[in-house]
C-alpha positions in Angstrom: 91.2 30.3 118.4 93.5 29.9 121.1 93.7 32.3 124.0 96.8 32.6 125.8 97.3 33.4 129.5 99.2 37.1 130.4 102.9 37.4 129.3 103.6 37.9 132.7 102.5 34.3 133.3 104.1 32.7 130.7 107.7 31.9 129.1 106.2 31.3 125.5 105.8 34.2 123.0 102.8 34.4 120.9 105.1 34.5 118.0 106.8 31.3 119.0 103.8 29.7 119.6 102.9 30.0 116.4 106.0 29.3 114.7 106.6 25.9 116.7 102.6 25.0 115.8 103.1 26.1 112.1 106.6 23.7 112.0 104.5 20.7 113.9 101.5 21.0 111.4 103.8 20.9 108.2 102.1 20.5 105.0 98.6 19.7 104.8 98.2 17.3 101.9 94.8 18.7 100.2 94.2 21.9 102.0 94.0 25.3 100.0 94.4 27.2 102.5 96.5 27.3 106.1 97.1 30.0 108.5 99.1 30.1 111.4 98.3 33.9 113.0 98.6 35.9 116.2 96.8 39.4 117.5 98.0 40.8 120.3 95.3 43.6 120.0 92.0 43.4 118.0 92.4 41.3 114.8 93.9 43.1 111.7 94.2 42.9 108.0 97.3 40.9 106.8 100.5 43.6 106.1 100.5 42.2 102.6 97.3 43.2 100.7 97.0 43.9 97.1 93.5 44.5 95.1 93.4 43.3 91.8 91.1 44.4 88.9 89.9 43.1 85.9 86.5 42.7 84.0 86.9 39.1 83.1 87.2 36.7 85.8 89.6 34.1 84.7 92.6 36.8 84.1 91.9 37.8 87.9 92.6 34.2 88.3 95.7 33.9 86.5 96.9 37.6 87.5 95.9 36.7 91.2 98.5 33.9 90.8 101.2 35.3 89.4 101.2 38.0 92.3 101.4 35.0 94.8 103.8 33.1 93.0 105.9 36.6 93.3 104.7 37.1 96.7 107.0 33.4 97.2 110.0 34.6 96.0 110.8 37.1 99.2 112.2 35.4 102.1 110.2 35.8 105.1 106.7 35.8 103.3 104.3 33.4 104.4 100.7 32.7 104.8 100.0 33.5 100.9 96.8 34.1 99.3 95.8 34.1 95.7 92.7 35.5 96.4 90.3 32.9 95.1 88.7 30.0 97.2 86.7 28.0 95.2 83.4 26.8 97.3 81.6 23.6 97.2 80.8 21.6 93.6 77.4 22.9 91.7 76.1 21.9 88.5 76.1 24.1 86.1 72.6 24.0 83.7 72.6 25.6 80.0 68.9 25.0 77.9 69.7 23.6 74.6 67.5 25.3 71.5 65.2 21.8 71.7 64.3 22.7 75.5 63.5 26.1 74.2 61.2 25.2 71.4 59.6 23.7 73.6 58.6 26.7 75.4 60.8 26.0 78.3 63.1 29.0 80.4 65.7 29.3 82.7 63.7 30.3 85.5 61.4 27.5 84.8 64.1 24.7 85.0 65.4 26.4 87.9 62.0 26.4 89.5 61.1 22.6 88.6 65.0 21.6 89.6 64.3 23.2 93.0 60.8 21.5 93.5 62.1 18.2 92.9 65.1 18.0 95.0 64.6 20.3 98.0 60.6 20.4 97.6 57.9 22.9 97.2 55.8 24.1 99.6 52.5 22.3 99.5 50.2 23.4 102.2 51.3 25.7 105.9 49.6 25.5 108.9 49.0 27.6 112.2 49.9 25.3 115.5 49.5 27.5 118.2 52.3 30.0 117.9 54.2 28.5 115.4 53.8 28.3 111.5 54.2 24.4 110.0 55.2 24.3 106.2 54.8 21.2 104.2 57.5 20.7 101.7 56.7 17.8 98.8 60.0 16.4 96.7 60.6 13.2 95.1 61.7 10.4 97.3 65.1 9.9 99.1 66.4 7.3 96.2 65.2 9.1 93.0 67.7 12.0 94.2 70.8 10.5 95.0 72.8 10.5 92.4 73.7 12.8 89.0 72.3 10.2 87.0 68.9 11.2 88.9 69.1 14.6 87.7 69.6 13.6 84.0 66.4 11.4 84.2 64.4 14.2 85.9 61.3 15.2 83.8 60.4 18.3 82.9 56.8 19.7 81.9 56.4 21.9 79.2 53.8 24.6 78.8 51.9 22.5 76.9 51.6 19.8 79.3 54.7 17.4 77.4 57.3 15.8 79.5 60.9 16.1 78.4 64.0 14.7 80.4 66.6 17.4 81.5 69.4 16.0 79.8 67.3 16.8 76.3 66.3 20.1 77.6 69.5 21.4 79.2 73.4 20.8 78.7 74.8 19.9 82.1 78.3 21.1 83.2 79.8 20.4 86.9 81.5 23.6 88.0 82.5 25.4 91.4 80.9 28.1 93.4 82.8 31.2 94.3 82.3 31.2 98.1 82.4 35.5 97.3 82.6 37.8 94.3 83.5 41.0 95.5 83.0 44.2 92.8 84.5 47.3 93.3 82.8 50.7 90.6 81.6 47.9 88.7 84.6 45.5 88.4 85.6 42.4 89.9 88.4 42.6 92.4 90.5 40.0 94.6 92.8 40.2 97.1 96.1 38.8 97.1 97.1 38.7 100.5 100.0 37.7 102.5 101.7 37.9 106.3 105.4 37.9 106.8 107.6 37.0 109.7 108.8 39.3 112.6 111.9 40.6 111.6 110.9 41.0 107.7 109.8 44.4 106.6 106.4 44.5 105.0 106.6 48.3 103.9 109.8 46.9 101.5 108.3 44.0 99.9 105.1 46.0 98.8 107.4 49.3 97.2 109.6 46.5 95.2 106.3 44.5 94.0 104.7 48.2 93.3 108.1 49.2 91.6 109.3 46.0 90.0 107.0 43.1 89.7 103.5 44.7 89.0 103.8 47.0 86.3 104.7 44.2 84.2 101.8 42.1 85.4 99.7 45.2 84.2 101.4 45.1 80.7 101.2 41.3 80.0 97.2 42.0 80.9 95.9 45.1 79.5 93.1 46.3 81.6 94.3 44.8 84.7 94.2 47.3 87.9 96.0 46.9 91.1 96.1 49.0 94.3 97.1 48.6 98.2 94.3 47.6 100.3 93.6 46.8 104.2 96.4 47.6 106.5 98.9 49.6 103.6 96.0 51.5 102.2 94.7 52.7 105.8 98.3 53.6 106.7 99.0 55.3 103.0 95.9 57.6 103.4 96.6 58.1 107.1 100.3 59.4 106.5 98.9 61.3 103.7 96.3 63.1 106.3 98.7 63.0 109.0 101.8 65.0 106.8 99.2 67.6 105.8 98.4 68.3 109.3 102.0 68.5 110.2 102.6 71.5 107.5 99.8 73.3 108.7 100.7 72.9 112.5 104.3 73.9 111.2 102.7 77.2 109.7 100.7 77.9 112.7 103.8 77.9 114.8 105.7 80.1 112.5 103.0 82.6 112.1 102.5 82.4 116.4 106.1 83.2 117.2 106.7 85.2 114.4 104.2 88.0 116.0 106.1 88.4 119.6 109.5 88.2 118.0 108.6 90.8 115.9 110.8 89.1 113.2 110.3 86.5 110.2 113.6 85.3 110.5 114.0 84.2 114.2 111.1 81.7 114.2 113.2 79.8 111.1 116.3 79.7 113.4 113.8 78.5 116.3 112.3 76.1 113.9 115.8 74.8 112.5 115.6 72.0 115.7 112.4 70.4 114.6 114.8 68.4 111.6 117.2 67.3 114.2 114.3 65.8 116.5 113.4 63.9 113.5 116.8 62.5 113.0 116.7 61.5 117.0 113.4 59.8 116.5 114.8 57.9 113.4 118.2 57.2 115.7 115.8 56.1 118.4 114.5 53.1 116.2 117.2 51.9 115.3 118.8 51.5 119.1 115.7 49.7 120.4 115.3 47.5 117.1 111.6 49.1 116.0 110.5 50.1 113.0 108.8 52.9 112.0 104.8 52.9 112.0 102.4 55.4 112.2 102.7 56.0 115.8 105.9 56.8 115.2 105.1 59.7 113.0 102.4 61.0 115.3 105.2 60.9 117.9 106.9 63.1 114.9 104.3 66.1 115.0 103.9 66.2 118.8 107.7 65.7 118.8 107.5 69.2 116.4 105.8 71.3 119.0 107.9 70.3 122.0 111.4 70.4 120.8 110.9 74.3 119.6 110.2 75.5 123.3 114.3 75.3 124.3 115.2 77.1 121.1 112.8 79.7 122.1 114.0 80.1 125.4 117.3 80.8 124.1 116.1 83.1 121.4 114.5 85.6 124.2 117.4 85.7 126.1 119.4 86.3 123.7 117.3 89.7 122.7 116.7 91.0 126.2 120.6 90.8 126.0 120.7 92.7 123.1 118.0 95.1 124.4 120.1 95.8 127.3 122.9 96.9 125.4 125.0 94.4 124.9 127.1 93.4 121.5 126.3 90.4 119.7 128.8 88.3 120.7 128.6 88.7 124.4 124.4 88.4 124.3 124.8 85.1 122.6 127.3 83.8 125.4 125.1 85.3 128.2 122.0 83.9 127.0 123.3 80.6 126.1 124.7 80.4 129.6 121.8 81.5 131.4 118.8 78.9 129.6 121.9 76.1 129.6 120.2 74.7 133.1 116.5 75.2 132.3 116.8 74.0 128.8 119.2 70.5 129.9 117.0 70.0 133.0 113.1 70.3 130.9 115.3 68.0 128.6 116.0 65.3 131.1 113.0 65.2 132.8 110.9 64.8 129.6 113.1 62.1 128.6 112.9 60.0 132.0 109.2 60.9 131.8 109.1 58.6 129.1 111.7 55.9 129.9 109.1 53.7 131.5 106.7 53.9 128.9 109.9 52.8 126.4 111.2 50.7 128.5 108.0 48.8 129.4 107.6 44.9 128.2 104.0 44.4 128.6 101.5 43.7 125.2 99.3 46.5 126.3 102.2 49.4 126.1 103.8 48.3 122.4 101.2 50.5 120.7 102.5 53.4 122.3 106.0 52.6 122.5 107.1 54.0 119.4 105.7 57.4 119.7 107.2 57.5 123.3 110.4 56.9 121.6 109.8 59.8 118.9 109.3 62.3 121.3 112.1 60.7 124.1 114.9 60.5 121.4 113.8 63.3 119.7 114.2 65.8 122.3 117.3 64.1 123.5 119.2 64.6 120.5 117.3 67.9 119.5 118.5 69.6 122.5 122.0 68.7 122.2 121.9 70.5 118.5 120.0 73.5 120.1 122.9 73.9 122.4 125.2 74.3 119.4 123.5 75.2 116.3 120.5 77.7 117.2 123.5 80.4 118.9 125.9 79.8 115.5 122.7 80.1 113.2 121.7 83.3 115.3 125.2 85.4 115.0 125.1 84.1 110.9 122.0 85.6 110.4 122.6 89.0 112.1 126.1 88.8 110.1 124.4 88.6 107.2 121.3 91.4 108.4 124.8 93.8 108.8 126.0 93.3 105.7 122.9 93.6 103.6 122.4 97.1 105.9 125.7 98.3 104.6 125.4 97.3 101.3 122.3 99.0 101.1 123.7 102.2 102.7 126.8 102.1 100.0 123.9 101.5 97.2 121.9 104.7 98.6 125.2 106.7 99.1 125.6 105.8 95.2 122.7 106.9 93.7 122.8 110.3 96.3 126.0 111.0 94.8 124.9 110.0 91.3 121.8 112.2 91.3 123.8 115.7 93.2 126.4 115.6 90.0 123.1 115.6 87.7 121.6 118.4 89.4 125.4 120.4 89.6 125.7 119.9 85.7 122.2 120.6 85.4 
């Protein structure tokens, strides 16, 4: 690992560190594996992460490389793993049905295999504090070789001798340096890290949409699933939105009680889709994506953009209390809040222009839910202004003509029901 000095006290990027060592190194003639990365923060999980599923091991295998030979495809990927790194060479040891007539089992040739190459422990002795363990094995140049093994001896129960490569079939294979199980099944991770301006979030929906179903057809019984970084943020926006609709019922039921009305806290609540829209517009000025923090910004952004539509909304009905008409209330009130609600405006948003404006590595975690809420109320209040006064005089429009229809619909049936009783 390398540890750089602050940004303040350097001209090099993290980024372009790594970039400019990744081009240096090149290709690595023999090596599995090679990653180039950079944390600003605590280490993470690659943005790339799919988990694989699949009883039999050598179609995770195959599967596991298809995904990464997919994974290649999209510009801007790099860093790709198939999810399988083989460990160091082993042999592999099978009793044949002589070795086993002759009384012989697998944990026996294990244990006799053991003893002769690492040792078994002959005698242990107390020095003092410490515990001495004599290990006997057979000498330095009767294990050297493979040839060794095949001319080991083995004892049978009934005190024979019977060399290994009678008693067992040997095979060379690899280790697994991990075999990770998930309810039972193996799994695998095929991972991979992408370049700055390439959008992880994209690549994953077109491999989920497009490229994996069809690796789930051509291998029936084959599983696959997001894991690390897209899994925690796909179960934290799942929390996250169904916190956001109860907050959003909580406010309606809270203002619907001193307002007296169920319609008024919808008109008030009409600004919280245009703060959205600001946050969104935000992004995309400044160049960031959307991330979780973002969203977060989102719900507080909810709760702050309501407070100049409800300003406006009580003026508005003191006007009306007073005895004003419609028309003339909605002018008076907009004109009276159009200082209060501009200035809280404007002094939240320069609240947070340092904090969106501010280079440093420690601030880009919060950046993007200071430029939720900064954005957000921006442009929120600017449709306040406009919309919540038109949406108002609409709605009481349409309370007056619903009155009067039901008044013609009473003076209907009143007239209906005194011919009935004058016939009558």
């Amino acid at each position: 690992a390398v540890f750089l000095a602050p940004p303040d006290q350097r001209k090099v990027k993290a980024a372009e560190l790594a970039q400019k060592w990744r081009e240096r190194v090149g290709d690595v003639i023999g090596a599995e594996t090679l990653t180039f990365k950079f944390a600003a923060g605590p280490a993470s999980d690659a943005p790339i992460n799919f988990q694989l599923s699949h009883a039999n091991l050598d179609v995770l295998d195959e599967a596991g490389r298809k995904v990464a030979a997919s994974l290649r495809t999209y510009e801007g990927v790099k860093d790709i793993d198939d999810g399988f790194t083989w460990g160091k060479q082993q042999l592999d040891f099978r009793l044949t049905s002589e070795g086993r007539s002759l009384g012989i089992t697998e944990t026996e040739l294990a244990s006799q295999v053991r003893h002769a190459f690492f040792g078994a422990e002959a005698v242990r002795q107390q020095r003092g504090r410490d515990e001495l363990r004599v290990y006997v094995r057979l000498p330095e140049a009767e294990r050297r070789s493979l040839q060794n093994v095949e001319q080991l001896l083995l004892r049978t129960p009934s005190g024979g001798e019977i060399p290994l490569a009678v008693a067992a079939e040997i095979d060379r294979g690899r280790a697994y340096t991990s075999i990770g199980r998930k309810e039972g099944r193996r799994v695998i991770n095929v991972t991979a890290d992408v370049e700055g301006s390439t959008n992880a979030d994209e690549i994953v929906q077109d491999m989920i949409k497009n490229r994996l179903p069809e690796l789930a057809a051509d291998y029936p019984g084959l599983t696959y699933e997001l894991s690390g970084q897209q899994k925690d943020r796909k179960e934290s926006m799942q929390y996250l939105g169904i916190g956001f609709l109860i907050a959003l019922i909580a406010m309606y039921a809270l203002m619907a009680v001193p307002f007296r009305s169920y319609s008024q806290p919808a008109i008030i609540m009409t600004a919280i889709p245009f703060g959205m829209i600001g946050a969104v517009g935000g992004h995309l000025l400044l160049g960031f994506d959307m991330s979780l923090m973002s969203m977060m910004g989102v719900v507080a952004l909810s709760g702050v953009v309501v407070n100049d539509s409800i300003v406006m909304i009580s003026a508005i009905n003191e006007y009306r209390a007073s005895g004003m008409t419609m028309l003339d209330a909605v002018v008076a009130g907009g004109t009276r809040r159009f200082r209060p609600i501009l200035l809280t405006t404007l002094t939240t948003f320069f609240g947070l222009a340092p904090m969106i404006l501010e280079t440093s590595v420690q601030a880009q975690f919060l950046v993007p839910m200071a430029l939720s809420l900064g954005f957000g109320v921006l442009f929120a209040t600017l449709i306040t202004l406009q919309l919540v006064p038109a949406v108002y005089m609409i709605l009481q429009d349409i309370h007056r003509v619903t009155a009067k229809a039901g008044r013609s619909v009473a003076k209907l049936f009143g007239a209906a029901e005194r011919d009935a009783e004058a016939s009558s």
